[in-house]
N, CA, C and O atoms as a CHARMM CRD file, in Angstrom:
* protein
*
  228
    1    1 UNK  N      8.07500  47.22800-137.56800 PROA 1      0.00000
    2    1 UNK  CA     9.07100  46.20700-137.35700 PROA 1      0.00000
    3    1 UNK  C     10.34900  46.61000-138.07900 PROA 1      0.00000
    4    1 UNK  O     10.41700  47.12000-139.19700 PROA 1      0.00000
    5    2 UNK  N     11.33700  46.30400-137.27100 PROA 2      0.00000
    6    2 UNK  CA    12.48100  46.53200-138.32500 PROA 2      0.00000
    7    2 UNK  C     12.82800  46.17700-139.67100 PROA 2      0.00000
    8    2 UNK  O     11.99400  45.78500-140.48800 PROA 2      0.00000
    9    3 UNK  N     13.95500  46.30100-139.89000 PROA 3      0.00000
   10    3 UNK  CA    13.87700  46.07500-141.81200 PROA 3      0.00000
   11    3 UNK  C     15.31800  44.46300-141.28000 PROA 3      0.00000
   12    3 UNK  O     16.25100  44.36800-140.48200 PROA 3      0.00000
   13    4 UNK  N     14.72900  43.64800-142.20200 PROA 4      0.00000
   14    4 UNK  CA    15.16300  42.48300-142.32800 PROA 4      0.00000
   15    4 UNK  C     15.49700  41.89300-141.05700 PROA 4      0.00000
   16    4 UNK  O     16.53300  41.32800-140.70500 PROA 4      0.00000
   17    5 UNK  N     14.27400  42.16400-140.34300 PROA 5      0.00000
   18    5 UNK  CA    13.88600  40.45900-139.45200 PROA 5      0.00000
   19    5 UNK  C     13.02300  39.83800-139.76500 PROA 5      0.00000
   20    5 UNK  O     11.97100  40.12900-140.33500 PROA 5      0.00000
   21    6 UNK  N     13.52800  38.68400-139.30900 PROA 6      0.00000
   22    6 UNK  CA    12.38200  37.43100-139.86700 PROA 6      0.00000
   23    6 UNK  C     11.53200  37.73200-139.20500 PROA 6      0.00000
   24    6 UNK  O     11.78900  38.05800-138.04600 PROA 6      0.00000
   25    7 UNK  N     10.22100  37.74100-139.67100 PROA 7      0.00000
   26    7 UNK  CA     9.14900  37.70400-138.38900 PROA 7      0.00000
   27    7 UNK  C      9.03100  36.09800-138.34100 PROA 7      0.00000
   28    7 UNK  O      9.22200  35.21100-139.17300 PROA 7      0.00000
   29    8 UNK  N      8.56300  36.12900-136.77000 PROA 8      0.00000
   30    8 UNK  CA     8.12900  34.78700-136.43600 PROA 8      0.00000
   31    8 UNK  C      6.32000  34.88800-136.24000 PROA 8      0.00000
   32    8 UNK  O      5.82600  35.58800-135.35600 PROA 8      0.00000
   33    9 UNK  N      5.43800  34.03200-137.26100 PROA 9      0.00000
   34    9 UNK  CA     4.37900  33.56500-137.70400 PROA 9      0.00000
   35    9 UNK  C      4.05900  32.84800-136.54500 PROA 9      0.00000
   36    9 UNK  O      4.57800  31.74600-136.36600 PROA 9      0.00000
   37   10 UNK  N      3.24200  33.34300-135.70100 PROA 10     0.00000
   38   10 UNK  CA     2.39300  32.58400-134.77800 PROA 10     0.00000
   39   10 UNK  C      0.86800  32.21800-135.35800 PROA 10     0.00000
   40   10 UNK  O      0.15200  31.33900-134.87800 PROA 10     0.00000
   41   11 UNK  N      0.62700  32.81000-136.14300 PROA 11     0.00000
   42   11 UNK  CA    -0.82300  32.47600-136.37000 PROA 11     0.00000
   43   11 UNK  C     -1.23700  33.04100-138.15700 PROA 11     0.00000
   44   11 UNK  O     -1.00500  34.21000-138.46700 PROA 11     0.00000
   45   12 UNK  N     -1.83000  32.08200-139.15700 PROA 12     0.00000
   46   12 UNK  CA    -1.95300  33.26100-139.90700 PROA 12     0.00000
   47   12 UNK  C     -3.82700  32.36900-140.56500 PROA 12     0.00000
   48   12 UNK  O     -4.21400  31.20300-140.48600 PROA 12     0.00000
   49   13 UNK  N     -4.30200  33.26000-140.97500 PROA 13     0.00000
   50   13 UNK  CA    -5.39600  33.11600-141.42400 PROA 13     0.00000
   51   13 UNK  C     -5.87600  34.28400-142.86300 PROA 13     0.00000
   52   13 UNK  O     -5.38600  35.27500-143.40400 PROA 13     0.00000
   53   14 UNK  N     -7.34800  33.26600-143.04000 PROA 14     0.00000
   54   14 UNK  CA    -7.76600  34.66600-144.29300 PROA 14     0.00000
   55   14 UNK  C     -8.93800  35.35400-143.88700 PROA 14     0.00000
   56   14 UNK  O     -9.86700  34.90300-143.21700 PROA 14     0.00000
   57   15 UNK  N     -8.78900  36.57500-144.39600 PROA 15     0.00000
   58   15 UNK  CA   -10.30100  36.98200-144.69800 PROA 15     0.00000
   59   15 UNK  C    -10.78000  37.64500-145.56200 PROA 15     0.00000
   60   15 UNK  O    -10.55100  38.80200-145.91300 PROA 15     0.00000
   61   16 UNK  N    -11.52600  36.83200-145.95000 PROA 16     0.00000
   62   16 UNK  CA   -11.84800  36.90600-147.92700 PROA 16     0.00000
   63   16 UNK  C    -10.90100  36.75300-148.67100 PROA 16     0.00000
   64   16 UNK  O    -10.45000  35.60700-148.67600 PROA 16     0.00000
   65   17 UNK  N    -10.11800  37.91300-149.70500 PROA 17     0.00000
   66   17 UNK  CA    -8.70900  37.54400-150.27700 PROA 17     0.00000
   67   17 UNK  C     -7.88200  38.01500-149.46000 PROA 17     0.00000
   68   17 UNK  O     -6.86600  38.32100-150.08500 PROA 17     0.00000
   69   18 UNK  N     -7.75700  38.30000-148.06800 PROA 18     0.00000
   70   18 UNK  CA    -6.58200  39.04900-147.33600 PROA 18     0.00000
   71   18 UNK  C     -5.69100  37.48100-146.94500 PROA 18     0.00000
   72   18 UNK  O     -6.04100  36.30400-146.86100 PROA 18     0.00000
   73   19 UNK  N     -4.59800  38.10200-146.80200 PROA 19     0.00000
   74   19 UNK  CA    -3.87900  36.55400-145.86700 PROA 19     0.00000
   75   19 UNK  C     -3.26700  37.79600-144.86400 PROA 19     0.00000
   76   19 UNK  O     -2.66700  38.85600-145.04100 PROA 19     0.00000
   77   20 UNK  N     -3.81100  36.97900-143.64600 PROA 20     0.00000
   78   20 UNK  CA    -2.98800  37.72200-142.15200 PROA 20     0.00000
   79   20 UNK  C     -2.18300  36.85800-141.87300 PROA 20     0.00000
   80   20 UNK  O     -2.21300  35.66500-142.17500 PROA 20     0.00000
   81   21 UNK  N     -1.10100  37.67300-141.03100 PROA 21     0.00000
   82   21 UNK  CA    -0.13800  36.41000-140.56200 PROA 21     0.00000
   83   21 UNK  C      0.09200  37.62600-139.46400 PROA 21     0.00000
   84   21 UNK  O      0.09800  38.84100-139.66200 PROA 21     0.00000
   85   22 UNK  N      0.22500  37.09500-138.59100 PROA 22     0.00000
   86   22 UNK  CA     0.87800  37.38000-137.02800 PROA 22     0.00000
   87   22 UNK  C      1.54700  37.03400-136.33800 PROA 22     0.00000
   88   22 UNK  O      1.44400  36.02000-135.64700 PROA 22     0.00000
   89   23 UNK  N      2.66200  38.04800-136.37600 PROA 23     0.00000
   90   23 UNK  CA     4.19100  37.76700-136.05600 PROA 23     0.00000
   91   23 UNK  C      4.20700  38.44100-134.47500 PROA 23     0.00000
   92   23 UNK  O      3.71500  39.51000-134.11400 PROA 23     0.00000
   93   24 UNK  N      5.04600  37.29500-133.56700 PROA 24     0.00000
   94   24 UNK  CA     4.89700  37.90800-132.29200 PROA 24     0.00000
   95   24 UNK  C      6.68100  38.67900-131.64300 PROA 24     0.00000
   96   24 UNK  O      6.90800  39.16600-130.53600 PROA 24     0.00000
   97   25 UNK  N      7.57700  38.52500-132.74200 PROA 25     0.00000
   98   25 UNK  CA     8.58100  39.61600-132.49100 PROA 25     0.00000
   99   25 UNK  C      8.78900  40.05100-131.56700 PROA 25     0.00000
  100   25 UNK  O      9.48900  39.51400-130.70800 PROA 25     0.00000
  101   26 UNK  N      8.12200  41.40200-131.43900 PROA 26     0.00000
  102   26 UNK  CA     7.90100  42.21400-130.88500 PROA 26     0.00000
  103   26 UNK  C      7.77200  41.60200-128.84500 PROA 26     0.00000
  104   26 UNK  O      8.60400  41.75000-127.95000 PROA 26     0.00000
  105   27 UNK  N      6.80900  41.14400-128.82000 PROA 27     0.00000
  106   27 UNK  CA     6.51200  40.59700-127.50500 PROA 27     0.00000
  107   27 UNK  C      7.05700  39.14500-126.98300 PROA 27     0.00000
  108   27 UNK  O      6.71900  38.76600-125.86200 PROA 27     0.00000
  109   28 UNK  N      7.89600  38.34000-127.79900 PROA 28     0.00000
  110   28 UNK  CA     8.15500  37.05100-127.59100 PROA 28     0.00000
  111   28 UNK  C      8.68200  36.85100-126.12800 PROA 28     0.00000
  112   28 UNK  O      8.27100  36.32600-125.09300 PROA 28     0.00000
  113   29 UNK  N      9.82600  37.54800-126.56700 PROA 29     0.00000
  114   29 UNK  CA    11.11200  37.50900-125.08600 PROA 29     0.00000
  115   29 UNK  C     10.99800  38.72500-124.15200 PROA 29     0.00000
  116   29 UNK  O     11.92800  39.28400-123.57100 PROA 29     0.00000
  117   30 UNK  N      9.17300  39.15800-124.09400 PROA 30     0.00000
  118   30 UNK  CA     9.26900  40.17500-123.13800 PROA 30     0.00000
  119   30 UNK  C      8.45300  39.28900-121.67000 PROA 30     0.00000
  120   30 UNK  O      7.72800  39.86600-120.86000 PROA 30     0.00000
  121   31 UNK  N      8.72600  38.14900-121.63800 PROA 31     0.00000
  122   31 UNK  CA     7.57200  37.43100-120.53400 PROA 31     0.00000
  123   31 UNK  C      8.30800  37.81900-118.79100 PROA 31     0.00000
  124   31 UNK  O      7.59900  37.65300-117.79900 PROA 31     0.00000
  125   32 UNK  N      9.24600  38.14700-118.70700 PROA 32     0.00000
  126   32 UNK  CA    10.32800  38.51700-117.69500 PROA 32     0.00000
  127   32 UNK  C      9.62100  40.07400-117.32800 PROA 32     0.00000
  128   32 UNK  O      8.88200  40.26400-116.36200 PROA 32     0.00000
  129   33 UNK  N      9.98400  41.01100-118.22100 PROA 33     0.00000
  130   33 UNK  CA     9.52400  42.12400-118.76200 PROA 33     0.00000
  131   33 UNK  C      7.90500  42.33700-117.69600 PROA 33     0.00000
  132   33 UNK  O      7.66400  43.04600-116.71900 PROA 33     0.00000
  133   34 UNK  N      6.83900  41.06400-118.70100 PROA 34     0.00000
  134   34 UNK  CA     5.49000  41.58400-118.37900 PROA 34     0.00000
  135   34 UNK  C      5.15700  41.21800-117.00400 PROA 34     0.00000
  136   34 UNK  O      4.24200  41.89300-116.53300 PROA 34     0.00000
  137   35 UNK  N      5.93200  39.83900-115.81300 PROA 35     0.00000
  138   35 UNK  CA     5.91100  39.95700-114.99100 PROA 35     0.00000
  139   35 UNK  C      6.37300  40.47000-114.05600 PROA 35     0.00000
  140   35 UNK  O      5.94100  40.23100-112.92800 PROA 35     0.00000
  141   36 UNK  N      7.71800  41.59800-114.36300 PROA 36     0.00000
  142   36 UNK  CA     7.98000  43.02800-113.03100 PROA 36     0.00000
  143   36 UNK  C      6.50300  43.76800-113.43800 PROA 36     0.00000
  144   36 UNK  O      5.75800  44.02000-112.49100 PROA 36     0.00000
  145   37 UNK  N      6.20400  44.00500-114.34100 PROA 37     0.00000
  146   37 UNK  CA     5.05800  45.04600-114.51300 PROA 37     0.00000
  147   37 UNK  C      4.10100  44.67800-113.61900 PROA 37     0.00000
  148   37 UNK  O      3.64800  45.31200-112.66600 PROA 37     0.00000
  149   38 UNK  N      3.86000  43.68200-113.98700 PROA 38     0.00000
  150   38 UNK  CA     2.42200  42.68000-113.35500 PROA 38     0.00000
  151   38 UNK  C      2.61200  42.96600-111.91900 PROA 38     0.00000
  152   38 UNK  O      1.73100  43.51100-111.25300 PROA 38     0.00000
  153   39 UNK  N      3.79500  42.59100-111.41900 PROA 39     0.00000
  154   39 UNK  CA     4.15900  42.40400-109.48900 PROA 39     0.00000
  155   39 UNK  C      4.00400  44.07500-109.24400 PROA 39     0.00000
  156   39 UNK  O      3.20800  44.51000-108.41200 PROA 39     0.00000
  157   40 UNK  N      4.83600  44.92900-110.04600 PROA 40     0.00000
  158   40 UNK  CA     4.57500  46.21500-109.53000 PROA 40     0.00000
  159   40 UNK  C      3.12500  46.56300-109.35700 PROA 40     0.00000
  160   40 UNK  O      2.70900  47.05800-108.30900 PROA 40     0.00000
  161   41 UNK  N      2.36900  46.30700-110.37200 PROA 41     0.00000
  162   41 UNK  CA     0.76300  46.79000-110.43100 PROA 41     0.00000
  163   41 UNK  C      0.00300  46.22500-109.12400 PROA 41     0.00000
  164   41 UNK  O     -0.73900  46.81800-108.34100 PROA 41     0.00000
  165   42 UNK  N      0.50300  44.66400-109.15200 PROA 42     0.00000
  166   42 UNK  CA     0.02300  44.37200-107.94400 PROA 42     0.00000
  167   42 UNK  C      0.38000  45.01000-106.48100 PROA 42     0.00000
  168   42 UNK  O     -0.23500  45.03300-105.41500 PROA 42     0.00000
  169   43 UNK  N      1.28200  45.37200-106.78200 PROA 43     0.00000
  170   43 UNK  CA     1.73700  46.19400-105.02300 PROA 43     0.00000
  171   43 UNK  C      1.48900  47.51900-105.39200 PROA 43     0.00000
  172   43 UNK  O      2.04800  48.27500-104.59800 PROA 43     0.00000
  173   44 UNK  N      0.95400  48.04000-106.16600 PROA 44     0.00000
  174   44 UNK  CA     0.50300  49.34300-106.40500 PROA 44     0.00000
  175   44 UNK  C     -0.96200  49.00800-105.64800 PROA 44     0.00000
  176   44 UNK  O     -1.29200  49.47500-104.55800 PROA 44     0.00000
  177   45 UNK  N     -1.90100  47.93700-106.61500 PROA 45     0.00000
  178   45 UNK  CA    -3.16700  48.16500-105.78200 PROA 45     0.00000
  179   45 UNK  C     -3.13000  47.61900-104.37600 PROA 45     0.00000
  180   45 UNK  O     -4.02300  47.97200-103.60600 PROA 45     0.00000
  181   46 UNK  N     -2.17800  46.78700-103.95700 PROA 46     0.00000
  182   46 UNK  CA    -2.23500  46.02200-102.49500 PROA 46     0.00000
  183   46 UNK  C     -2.19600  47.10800-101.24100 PROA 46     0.00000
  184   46 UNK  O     -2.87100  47.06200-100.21200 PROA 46     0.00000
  185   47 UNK  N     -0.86100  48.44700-101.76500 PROA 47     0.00000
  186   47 UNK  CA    -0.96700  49.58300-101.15800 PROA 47     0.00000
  187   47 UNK  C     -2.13200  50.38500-101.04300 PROA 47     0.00000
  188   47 UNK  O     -2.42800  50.86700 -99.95000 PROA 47     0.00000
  189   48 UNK  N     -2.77000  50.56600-101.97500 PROA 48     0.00000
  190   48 UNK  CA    -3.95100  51.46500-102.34600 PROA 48     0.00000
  191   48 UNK  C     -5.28000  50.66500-101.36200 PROA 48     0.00000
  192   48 UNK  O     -5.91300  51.34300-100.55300 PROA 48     0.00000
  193   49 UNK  N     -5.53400  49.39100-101.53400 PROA 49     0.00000
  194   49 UNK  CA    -6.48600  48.27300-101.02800 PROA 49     0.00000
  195   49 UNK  C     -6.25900  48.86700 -99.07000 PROA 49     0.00000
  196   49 UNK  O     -7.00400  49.38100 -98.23600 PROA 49     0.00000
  197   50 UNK  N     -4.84400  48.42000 -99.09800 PROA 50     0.00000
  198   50 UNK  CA    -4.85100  48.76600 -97.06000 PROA 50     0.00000
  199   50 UNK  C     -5.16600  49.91600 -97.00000 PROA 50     0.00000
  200   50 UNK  O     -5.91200  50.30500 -96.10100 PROA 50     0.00000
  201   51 UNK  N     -4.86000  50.43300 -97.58600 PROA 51     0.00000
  202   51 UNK  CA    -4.82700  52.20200 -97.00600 PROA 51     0.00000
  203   51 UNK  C     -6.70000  52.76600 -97.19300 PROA 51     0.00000
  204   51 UNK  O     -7.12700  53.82300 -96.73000 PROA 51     0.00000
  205   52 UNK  N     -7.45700  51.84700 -97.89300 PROA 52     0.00000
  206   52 UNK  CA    -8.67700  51.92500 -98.03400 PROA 52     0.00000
  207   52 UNK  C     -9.20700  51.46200 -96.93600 PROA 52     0.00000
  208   52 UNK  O    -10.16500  52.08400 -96.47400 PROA 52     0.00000
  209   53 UNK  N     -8.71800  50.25500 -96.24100 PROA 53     0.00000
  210   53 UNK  CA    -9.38500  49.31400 -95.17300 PROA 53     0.00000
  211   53 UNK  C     -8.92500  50.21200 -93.89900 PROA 53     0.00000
  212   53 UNK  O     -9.57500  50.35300 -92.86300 PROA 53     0.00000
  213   54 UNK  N     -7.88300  50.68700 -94.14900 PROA 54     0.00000
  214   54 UNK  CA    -7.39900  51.37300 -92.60700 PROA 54     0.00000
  215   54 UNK  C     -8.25100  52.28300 -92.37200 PROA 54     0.00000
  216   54 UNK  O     -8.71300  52.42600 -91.23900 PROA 54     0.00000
  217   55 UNK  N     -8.68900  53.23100 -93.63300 PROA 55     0.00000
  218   55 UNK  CA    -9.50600  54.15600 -93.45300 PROA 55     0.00000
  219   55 UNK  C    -10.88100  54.03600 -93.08400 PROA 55     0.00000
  220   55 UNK  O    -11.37100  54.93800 -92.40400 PROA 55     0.00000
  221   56 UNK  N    -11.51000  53.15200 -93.39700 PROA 56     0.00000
  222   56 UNK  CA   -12.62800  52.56900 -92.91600 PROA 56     0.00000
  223   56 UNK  C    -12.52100  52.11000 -91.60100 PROA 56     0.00000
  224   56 UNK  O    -13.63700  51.83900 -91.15800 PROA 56     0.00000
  225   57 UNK  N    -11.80500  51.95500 -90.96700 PROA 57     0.00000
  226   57 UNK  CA   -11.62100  51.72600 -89.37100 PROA 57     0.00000
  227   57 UNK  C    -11.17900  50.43000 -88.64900 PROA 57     0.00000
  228   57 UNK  O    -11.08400  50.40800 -87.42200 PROA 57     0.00000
């Protein structure tokens, strides 16, 4: 993570003497981002899917 951002604390817990905290930074403002990925993947396999069925006859 960079040097002097706040992280933003989505979740924090212990285990044993540890304290976790989980900062979602990184992925917050990528939800735009993860759905071109998502639509591309999907028309990646939708292509791959016909071209299976065509071949089968």
């Amino acid at each position: 993570m960079k040097e002097n951002v706040i992280p933003h604390i989505v979740k924090e817990f212990n285990i044993g003497n540890t304290k976790v905290k989980i900062a979602d930074n990184y992925c917050k403002d990528k939800s735009k981002e993860v759905d071109e990925i998502l639509n591309r993947i999907a028309m990646i396999a939708l292509q791959d899917y016909r071209a299976n069925e065509s071949q089968k006859g």
